[in-house]
C-alpha positions in Angstrom: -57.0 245.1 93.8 -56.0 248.8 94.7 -55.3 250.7 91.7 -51.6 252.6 91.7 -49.4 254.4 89.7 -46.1 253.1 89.5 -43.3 256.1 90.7 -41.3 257.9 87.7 -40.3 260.6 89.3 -39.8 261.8 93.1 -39.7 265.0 94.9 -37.2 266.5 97.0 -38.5 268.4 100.2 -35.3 269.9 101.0 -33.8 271.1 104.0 -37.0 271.8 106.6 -37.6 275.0 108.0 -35.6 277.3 105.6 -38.5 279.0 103.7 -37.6 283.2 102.7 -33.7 282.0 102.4 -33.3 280.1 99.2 -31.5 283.1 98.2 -29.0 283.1 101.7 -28.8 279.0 100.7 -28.1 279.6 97.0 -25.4 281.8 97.6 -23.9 279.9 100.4 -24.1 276.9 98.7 -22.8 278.0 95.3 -19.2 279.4 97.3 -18.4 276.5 98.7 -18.9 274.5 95.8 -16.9 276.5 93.5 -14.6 276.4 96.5 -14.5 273.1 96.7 -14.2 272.4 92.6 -11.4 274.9 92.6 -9.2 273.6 95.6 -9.3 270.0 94.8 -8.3 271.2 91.2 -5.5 273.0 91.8 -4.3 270.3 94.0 -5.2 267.8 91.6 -3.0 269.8 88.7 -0.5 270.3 91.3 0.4 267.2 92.1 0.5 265.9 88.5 2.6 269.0 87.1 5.3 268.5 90.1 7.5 265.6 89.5 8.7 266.3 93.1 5.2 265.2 94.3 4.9 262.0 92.0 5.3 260.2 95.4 2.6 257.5 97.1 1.2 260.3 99.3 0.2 262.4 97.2 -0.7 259.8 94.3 -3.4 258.8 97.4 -4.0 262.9 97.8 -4.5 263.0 93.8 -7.5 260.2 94.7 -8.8 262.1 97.7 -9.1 265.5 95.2 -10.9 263.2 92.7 -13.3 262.0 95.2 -14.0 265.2 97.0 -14.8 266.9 93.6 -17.5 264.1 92.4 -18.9 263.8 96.2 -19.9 267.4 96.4 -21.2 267.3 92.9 -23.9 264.0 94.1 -26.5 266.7 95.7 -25.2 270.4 95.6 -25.9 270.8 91.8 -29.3 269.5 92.2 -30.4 271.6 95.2 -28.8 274.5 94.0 -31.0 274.1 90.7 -34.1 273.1 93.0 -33.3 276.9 95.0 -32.7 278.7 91.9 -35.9 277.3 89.8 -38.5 276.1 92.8 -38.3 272.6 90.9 -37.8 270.2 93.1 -38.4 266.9 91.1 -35.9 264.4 90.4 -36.4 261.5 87.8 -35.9 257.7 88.9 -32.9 257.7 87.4 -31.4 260.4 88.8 -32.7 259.5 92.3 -31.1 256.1 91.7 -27.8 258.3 90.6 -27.6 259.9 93.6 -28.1 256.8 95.5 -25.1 254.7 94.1 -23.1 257.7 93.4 -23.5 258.9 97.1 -22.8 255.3 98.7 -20.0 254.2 95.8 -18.0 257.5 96.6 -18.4 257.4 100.0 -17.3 254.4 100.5 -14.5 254.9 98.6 -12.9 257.6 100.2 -13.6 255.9 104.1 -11.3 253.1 102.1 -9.0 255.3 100.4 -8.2 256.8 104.3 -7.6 253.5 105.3 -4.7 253.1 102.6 -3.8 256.7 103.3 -3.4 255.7 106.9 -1.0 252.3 106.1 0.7 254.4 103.6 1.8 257.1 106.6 2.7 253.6 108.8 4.8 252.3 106.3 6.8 255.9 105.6 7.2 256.3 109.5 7.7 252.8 110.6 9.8 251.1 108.0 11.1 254.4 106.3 14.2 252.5 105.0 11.9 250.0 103.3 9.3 252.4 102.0 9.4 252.7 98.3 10.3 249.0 98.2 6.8 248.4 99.9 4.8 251.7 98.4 6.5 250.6 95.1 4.0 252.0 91.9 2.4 248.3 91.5 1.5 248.1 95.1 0.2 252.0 94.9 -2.3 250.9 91.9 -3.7 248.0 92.9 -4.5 249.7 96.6 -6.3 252.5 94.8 -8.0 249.8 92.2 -8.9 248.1 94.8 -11.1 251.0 97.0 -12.8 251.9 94.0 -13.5 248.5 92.4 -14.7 247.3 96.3 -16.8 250.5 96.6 -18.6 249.7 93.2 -19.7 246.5 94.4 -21.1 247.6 97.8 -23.1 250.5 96.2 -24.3 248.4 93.6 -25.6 245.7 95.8 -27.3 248.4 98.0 -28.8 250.5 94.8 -29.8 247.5 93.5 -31.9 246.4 96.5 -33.6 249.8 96.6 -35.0 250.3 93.0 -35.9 246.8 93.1 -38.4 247.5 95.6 -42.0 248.8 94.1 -42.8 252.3 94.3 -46.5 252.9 93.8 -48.0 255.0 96.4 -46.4 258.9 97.3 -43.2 259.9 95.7 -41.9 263.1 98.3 -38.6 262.0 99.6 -39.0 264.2 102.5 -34.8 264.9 102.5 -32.3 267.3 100.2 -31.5 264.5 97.7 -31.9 260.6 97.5 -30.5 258.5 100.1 -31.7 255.1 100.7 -33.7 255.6 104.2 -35.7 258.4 102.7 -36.7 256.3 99.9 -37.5 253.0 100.8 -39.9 254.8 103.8 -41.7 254.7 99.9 -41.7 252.0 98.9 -45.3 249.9 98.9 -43.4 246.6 100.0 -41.4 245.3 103.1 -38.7 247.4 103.2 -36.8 244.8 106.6 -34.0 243.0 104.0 -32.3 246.5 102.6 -32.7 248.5 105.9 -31.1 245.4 107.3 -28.3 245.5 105.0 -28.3 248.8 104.3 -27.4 249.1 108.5 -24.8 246.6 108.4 -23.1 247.5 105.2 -23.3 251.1 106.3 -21.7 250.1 109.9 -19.4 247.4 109.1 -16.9 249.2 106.5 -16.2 252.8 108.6 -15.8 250.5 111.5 -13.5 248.4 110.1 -11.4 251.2 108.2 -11.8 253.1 111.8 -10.1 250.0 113.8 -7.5 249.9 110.9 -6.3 253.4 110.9 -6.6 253.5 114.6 -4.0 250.0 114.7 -1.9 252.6 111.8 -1.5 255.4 114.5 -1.0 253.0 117.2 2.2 252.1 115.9 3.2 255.6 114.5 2.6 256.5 118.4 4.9 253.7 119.7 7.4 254.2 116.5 7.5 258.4 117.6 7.8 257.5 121.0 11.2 255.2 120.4 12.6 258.0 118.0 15.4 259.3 119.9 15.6 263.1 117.4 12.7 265.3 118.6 12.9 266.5 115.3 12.5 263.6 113.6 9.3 262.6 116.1 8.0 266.6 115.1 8.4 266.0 111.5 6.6 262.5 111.3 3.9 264.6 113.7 2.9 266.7 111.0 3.4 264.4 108.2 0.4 262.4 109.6 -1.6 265.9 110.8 -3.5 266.1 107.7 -5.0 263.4 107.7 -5.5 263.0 111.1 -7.7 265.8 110.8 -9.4 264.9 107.6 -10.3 261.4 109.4 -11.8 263.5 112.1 -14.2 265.4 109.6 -15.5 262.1 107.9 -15.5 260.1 110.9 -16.8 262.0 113.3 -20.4 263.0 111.5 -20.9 259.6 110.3 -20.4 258.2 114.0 -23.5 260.7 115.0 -25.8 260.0 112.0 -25.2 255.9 111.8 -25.1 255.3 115.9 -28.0 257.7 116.4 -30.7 256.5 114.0 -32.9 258.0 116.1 -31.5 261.8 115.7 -33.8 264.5 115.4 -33.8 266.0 111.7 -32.8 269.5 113.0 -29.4 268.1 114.2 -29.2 265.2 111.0 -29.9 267.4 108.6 -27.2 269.9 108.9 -24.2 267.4 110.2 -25.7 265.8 106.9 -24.8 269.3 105.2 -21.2 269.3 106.5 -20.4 266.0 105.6 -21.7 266.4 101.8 -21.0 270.0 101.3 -18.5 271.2 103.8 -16.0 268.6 104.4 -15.0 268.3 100.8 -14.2 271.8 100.5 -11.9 271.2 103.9 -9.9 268.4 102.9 -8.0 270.9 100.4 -7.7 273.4 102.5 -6.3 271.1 105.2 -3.9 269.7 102.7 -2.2 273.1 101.2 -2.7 274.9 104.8 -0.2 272.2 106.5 1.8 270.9 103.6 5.2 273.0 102.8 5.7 270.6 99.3 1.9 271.3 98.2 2.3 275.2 98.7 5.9 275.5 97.4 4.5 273.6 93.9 1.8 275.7 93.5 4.3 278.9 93.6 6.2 276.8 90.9 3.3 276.8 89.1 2.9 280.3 89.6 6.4 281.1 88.1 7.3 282.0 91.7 
């Protein structure tokens, strides 16, 4: 039998074709993260310091800032360290961080936009009834729920990953530790966790796509009975937001999961936007649109 070494450590190739601008990427990189850390902060404090804001919305928001800070921290930290220092190892255990970590979180906030999205059909559609249904009880165990549902899909996928032998190269030719890169690795069949790892992967935005979608089918019809233009403008831009925060998540993972076959120039950096980029948006989003969010952070201002 072959001799082998069994894999302790992996390492990172990083984004291809960017050799002579670590320096441009570093400082890129670096911005949006702090700019990410410190907008889903402030809205984070805001919306706890505000009892004017202790509302369903933005208990979901509160979630959303909670996610968007510990997505962006899965691979920016890392690669930041691997442009700064030229290291680009990663130990098994943080690879297998960055795996669960990556899926749990992600997983949870294509969930949490879901609930965001029922929560905005409820307020529009049955406003009378609305904190009767999006009572505190009913607010908790929706949020439970998308985290505690996450968990158990990124465990089962992580879990099928690293239980795979890895004995033969260890370069994840990718900027951090994503399950496709790694099992190309592994020195066993590899045909049960791609096959699950596709449907998993496919099955839950799809289903949370076709469930928002059924949300703003209803708005729509419930705007278009409204007989007060204002009151069809003002639930319009109540549901904006996330509209647009939807599109950001939705829209890359529809190019990278239906186009498996995508060439890494054009993966790589919609991969980028969705890991880096989009939680540095959803804030910005948020305060840009959001007359309550801005007017509490003068209030905490002094203004």
């Amino acid at each position: 039998m072959e001799n082998c070494t069994v894999v302790s450590e992996f390492i990172l190739l990083g984004i291809p074709n960017t050799k002579g601008l670590e320096t441009i990427l570093f400082v890129t990189f670096l911005s949006i993260y702090l700019c990410t850390l410190l907008g889903n902060l402030l809205i984070f404090s805001a919306i706890l310091a505000d009892p004017r804001l202790h509302t369903p919305m933005y208990f979901f928001l509160c979630n959303l800032s909670v996610l968007d800070i510990g997505f962006s921290s899965i691979s920016t930290p890392k690669f930041l360290a691997n442009l700064w220092a030229k290291s680009r190892t990663i130990s098994l255990g943080g690879c297998m961080s960055q795996v669960f970590f990556y899926h749990f979180l992600g997983s949870t906030e294509c969930l949490l936009f879901t609930v965001m999205a029922y929560d905005r059909y409820v307020a529009i559609c049955h406003p009378l009834r609305y904190l009767l249904i999006m009572n505190r009880r009913v607010c908790a165990l929706l949020a439970a729920g998308t985290w505690i549902t996450s968990s158990f899909h990124a465990t089962i996928l992580t879990s099928l990953t690293f239980t795979l032998p890895y004995c033969g190269s260890n370069v994840v030719d990718y900027f951090f530790c994503d399950i496709f890169p790694v099992v190309k690795l592994a020195c066993a069949d590899t045909y049960i966790i791609e096959t699950v790892t596709f449907t998993n992967t496919g099955m839950v935005p799809t289903t949370c796509f076709l469930l928002i979608l059924a949300s703003y089918i209803r708005i729509a019809a419930s705007v278009v009975r409204m007989r007060s233009a204002e009151e069809g403008l003002k639930a319009v831009s109540t549901c904006a937001s996330h509209l647009t925060v939807v599109c950001f998540f939705f829209g890359p993972c529809a190019l990278l999961y239906t186009q498996p076959s995508l060439s890494k120039v054009l993966a790589t950096p919609i991969q980028i936007f969705c890991d880096v980029v989009t939680p540095m948006l959803n804030p910005v989003v948020y305060t840009l649109r959001n007359k309550e969010v801005k007017a509490a952070f003068r209030r905490m201002k002094g203004g």
